[in-house]
N, C-alpha and C positions, 0 to 999 in steps of 0.2 A: 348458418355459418358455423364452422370450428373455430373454437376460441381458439388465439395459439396457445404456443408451449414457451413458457418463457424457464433459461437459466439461466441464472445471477448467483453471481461469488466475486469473492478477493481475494487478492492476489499479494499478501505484502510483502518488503522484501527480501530478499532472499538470505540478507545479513542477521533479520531478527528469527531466523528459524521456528517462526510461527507456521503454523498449515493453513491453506486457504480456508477462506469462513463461505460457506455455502447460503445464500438468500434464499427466501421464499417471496413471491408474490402477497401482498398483503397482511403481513406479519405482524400485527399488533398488538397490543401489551393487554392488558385484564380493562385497565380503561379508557380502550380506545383509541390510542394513541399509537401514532408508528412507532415500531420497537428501535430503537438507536442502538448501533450497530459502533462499539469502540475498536479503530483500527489504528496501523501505526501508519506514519506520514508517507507517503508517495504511495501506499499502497497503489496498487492496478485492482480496477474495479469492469467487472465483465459483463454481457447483459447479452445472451443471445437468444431470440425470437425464431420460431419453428409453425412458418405458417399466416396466419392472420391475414391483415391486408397486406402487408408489404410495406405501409407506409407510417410504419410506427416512428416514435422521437422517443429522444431520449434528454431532457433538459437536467443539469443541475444547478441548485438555488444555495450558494453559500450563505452563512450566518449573516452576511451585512447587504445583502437581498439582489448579488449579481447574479445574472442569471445567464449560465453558459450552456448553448446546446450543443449535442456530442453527438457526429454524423457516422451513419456506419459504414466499418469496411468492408470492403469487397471480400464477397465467400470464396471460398477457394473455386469450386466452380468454377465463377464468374473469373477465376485472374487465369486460370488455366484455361479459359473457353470450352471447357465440359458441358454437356447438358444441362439443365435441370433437370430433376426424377422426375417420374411422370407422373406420379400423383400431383403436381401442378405445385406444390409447399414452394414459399421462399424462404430461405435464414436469411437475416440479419444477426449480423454482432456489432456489438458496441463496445468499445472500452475507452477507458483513462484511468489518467492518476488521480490522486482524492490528496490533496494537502492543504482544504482546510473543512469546517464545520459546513454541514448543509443538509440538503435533504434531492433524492437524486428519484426522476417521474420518468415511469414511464405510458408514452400515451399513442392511441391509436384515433387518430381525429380527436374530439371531445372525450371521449371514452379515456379512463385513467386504467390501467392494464396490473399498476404496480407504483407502490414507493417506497424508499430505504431511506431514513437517517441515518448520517456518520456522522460521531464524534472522534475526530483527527487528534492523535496524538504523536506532539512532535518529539523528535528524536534529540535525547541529550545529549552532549559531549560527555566521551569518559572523561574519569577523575581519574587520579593517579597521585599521591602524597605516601611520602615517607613515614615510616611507625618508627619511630626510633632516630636518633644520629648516625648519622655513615661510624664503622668502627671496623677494628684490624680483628683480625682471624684469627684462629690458634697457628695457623699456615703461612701467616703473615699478609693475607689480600685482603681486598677490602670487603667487606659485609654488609650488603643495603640488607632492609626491610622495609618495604614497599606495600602496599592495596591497590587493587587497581580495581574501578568498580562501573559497568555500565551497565546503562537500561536492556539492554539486550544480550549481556555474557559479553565480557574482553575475547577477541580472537589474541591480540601479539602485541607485545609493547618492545619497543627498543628505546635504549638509553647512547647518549651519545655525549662519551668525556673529553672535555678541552680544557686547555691551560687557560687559567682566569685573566694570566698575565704572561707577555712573550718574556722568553727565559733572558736573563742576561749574558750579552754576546763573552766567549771563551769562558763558559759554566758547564 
């Protein structure tokens, strides 16, 4: 029998302008250990199979020892009622989101095909504080100085000024 062909990547997203990170099958560190794999939270994690039995799984095992299996979706093929090639191959894909710690199996019967550890890192709130007191202009307007600082580059900040207190009536 053909082993398959397994690809796996991630997908994070799209706000932290990282590039997908590409898996390998069996990737393990100098002592043995699966290599842990740091992404940012909700990442999309992908796993598509070319061939094999057909009847591979796909479980993952968060840090605090649940364990969720991840069914796959229908190949485009199968949703358009296409053939399959004739060399007889099935794909399967797998995906989901990754938002917390774990280690993600892929298996074929007993047979272990592949595993990936993630280390999930979650997504900060920006900050935003003042450097300085609000002050007048040489132009007469007013003057902030501001930081704005997030884990993945600020796209846009607005500020929005209201009176502290309503004006007193005929002022």
């Amino acid at each position: 029998a053909v082993p398959p062909r397994i690809d796996a990547w991630v997908t994070p997203p799209a706000y932290t302008g990282k590039p997908p990170l590409f898996l390998r099958a069996g990737q393990e560190t100098a002592q043995g250990d699966v290599e842990t794999f740091t992404v940012p939270a909700d990442s999309e994690v992908t796993l598509r199979v070319t061939g094999g039995t057909g009847g591979e799984t796909l479980s993952f095992v968060d840090s605090a020892g649940a364990v969720k299996s991840m069914d796959p979706t229908p190949s485009a093929g199968a949703r358009d009622g296409a053939a399959m090639p004739a060399s007889g191959s099935t794909v399967r894909q797998f995906s989901g989101k990754l938002s917390a710690d774990g280690m993600l199996s892929l298996k074929s019967g007993d047979d272990e095909l592949g595993r990936w550890a993630f280390a999930v890192i979650p997504d900060k709130p920006p900050q935003i504080r003042f450097e300085g007191e609000p002050k007048r202009a040489v132009n007469g307007t007013l003057e902030l100085n501001y930081r704005i600082e997030d884990d993945y580059g600020p796209t846009s900040a607005r500020a929005d000024f209201v009176l502290a207190d309503e004006p007193a009536p005929n002022t």
